[in-house]
N, C-alpha and C positions, 0 to 999 in steps of 0.2 A: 171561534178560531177554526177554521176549515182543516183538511187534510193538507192540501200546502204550507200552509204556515209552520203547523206540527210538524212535518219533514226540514223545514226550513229551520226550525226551530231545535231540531234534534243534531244538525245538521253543524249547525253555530257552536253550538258545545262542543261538539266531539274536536272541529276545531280548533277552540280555546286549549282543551284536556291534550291536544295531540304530543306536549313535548312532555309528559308525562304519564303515556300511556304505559309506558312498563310499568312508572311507581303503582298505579292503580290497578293493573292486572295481579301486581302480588298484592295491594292492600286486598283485591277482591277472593282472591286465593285464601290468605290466611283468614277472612271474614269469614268465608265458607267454613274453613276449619275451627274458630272458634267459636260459633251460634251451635255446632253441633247437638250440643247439648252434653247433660249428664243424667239426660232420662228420656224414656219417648216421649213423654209430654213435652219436654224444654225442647224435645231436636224437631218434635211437630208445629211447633210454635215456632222457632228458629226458618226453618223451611217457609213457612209463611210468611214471617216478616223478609226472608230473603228473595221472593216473590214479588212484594209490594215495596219492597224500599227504592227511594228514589232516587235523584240525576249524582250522589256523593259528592256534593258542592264543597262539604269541608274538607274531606279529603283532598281535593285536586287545591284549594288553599292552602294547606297545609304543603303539600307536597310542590306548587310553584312559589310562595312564598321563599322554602326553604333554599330551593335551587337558586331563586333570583336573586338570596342574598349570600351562594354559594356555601351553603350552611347544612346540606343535606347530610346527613350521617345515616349508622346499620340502626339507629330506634327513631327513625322519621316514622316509619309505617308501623310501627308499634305506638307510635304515640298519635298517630291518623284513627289509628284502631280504637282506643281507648276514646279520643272523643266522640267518635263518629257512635258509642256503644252506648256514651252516656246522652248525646243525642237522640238517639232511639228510646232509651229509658225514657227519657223527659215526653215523647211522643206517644207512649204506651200509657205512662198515668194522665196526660193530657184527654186523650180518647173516653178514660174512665170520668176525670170531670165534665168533661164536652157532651158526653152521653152522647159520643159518635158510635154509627154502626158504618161508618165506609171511611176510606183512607186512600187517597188515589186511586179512586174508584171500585177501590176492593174494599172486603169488609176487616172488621178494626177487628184486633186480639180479641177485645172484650165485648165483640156481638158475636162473634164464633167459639168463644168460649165465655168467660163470666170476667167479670169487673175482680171478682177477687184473685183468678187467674194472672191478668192484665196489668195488676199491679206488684205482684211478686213476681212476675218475669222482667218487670222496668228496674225492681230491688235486686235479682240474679244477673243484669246486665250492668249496674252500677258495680256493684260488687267485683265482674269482671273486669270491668274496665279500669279500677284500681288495681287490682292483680297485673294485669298488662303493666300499667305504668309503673308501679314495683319493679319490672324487668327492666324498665328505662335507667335505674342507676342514677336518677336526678329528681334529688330534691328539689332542687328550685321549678320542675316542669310540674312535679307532683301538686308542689303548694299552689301553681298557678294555675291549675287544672282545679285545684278543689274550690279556689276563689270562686274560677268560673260558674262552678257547678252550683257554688251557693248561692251565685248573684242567677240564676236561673232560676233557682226556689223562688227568691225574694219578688224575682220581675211576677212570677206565674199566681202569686197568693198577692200581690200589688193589683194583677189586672184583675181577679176574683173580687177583690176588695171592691174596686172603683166598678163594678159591671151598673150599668145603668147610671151611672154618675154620667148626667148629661152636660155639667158645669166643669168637667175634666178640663185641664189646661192642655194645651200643646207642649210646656217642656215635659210636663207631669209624665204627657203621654210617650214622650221620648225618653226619658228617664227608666218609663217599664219595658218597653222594647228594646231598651240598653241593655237592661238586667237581660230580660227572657231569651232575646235574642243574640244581638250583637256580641255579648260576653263570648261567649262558644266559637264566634267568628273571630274576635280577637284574641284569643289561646291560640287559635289554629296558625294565625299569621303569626303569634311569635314566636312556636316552637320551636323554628331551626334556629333562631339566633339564642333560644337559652339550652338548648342541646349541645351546642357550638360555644355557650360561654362568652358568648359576646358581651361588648359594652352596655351597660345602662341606656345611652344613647339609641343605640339600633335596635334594642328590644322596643324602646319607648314609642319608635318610629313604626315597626312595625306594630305594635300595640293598636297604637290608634289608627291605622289602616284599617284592620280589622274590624274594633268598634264602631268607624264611620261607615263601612261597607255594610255592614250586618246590619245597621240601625237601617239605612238603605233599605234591604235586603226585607227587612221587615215590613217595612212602608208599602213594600211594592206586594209585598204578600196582602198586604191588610187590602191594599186596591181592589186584592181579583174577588172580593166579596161583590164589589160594584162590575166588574168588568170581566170578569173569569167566564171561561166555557167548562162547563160541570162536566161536562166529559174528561177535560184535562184535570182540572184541582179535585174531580170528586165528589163536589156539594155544589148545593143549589147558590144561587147568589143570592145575597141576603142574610144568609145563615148568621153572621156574626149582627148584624144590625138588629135581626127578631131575637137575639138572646141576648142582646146588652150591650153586646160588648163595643166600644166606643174607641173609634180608631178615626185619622186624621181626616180623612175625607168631613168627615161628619163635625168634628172638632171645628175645623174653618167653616165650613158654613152656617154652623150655629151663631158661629162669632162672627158672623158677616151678613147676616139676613136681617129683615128688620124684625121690632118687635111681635109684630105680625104674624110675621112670618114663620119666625123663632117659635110663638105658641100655640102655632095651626101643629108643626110638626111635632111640637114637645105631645100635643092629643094621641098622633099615629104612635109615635116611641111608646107613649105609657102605654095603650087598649091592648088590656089582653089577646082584642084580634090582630094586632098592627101587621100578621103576616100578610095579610090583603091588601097592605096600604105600602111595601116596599115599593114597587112601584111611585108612588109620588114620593115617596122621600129620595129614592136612587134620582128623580127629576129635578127634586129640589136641590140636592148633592151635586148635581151636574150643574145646574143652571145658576148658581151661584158659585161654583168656580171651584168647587173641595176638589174633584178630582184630577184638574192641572194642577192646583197647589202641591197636591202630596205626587205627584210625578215629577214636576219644579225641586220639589226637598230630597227626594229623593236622590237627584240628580247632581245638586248643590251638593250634599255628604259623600253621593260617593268620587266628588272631584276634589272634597277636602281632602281624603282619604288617600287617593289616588299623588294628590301631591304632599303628601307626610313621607313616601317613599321615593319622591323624584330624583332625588339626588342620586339614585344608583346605577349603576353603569347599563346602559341599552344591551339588552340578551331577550333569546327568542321565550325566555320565561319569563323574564319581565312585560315584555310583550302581550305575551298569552295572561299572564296576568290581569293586565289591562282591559281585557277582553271578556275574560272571566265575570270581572266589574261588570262591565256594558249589559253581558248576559243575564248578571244576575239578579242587577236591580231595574233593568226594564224590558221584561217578560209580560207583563201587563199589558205592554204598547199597544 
């Protein structure tokens, strides 16, 4: 990705985010105020991660979500805050299993400081980000908040599970990316309508908006493994292929190449050296079609997604909404 594209690409978003740049000027206000800390170490750590944190995809969800379904209330950006914290949590023990030392091109909590650090600041941010939602005055956000947070356990010790499992299925793999991912996206999209007390119906709708967009969202992450410029995402490409971990690209082409062809690459996956060999497997991956596939899926979800919520009246956040989608799940392009 050149320098154009990245202006172009900074450029798309700010767009998308524009009818809700005040909600995210105070979400980014109070974030500052509460990463502070309650010691030098937590406010030096806080400072860092508020350094390296990236584009707030769920916040500006949350926050046109709630407007598009005119559902905005005074704990929207308190309950932006809380997830957006337990996001980070989940980011900071991730680093610790990944045995990452960079994170958007910066270095990770726990190569600048230690994995035991790393992991009791993701447990001091969970912890806050309950405290936050405490303040929200709604059970029903609390319990749907904690769902989320456990079906993110569940997806993130599922994908650990299955690492190297090169017979993984495609719903299998969707079902983990539901959990890990999509969950968090789908809290986000529903919290102005259970803030707001809405029907079963329009929670449900926005629910799985959410879901479909984030599973999306995920897909297109998994892509920049094959496709990514390491200057934008941070890592090398490949990184997830020479560690295991088995995402759709790889999924379709296994299930679509021949026998052949299937046990020349199952050779590169297993050898201890296969980092030498990404290269023909990103060719194989190509040349047999995984990576239109999971751009194709990608695209398919977030227009199921996209029409779970049709029915609502045309406004310039629905709009931007829409946009948001576009943004979020083909970034990759």
């Amino acid at each position: 990705m050149d320098e154009l594209q990245r202006m172009l690409d900074t450029a798309g978003l700010k767009e998308c985010i524009r009818p809700v740049k005040a909600d995210l000027e105070e979400f980014d206000d109070r974030l500052s105020d509460y990463m502070r800390g309650d010691s030098p170490l937590i406010s030096s750590i806080a400072r860092h991660l508020l350094k390296t944190r990236g584009k707030q995809i769920r916040p500006a969800f949350v926050f046109l979500s709630s407007r598009a379904a005119n559902a905005f209330n005074e704990h929207s950006v308190s309950a932006s805050l809380a997830i957006e914290l337990i996001h980070t949590a989940t980011l900071l023990h991730d680093d610790v299993v990944d045995e990452s030392d960079l994170r958007r091109g910066q270095e990770t909590v726990n190569a600048q400081w230690t994995n035991l650090i790393s992991v009791l600041m993701g447990d001091y941010l969970f912890a806050k980000a309950f405290r936050i939602l405490v303040g929200t005055d709604s059970m029903e956000l609390m319990s749907a908040v904690s769902n989320a947070t456990e079906r993110v356990s569940v997806g993130e010790l599922r994908q650990i599970e299955e690492t190297g499992n090169y017979s993984l299925s495609e719903d299998e793999y969707l079902a983990i990316i539901a959990d890990k991912t999509a969950s968090l996206f789908s809290v986000s999209c529903e919290t102005g309508s259970i803030l707001e007390s809405r029907g079963a119906r329009e929670r449900q709708r926005f629910a799985v908006f959410g879901e479909k967009v984030g599973t999306a969202f995920q897909i297109t992450d998994d892509l920049l493994d094959f496709v990514g410029d390491p200057e934008v995402t941070g890592k090398q490409p490949g990184n997830d292929v020479m560690t295991g971990k088995v995402t759709l690209p790889l999924i379709y082409s296994l299930r679509k190449a021949s026998q052949a062809s299937r046990n020349e690459m199952m050779k590169y996956l297993r050898d201890d050296g296969h980092e030498a060999y990404f290269e023909k497997i990103h060719a194989f991956v190509a040349e047999t079609g995984g990576i239109d596939y999971a751009y194709k899926k990608a695209g398919r979800l977030s227009s199921q997604g996209l029409e779970a919520i049709s029915r609502m009246e045309d406004s310039v956040y629905y709009e931007s909404l829409s946009n948001l989608v576009d943004y979020a799940t083909r970034r990759a392009s």
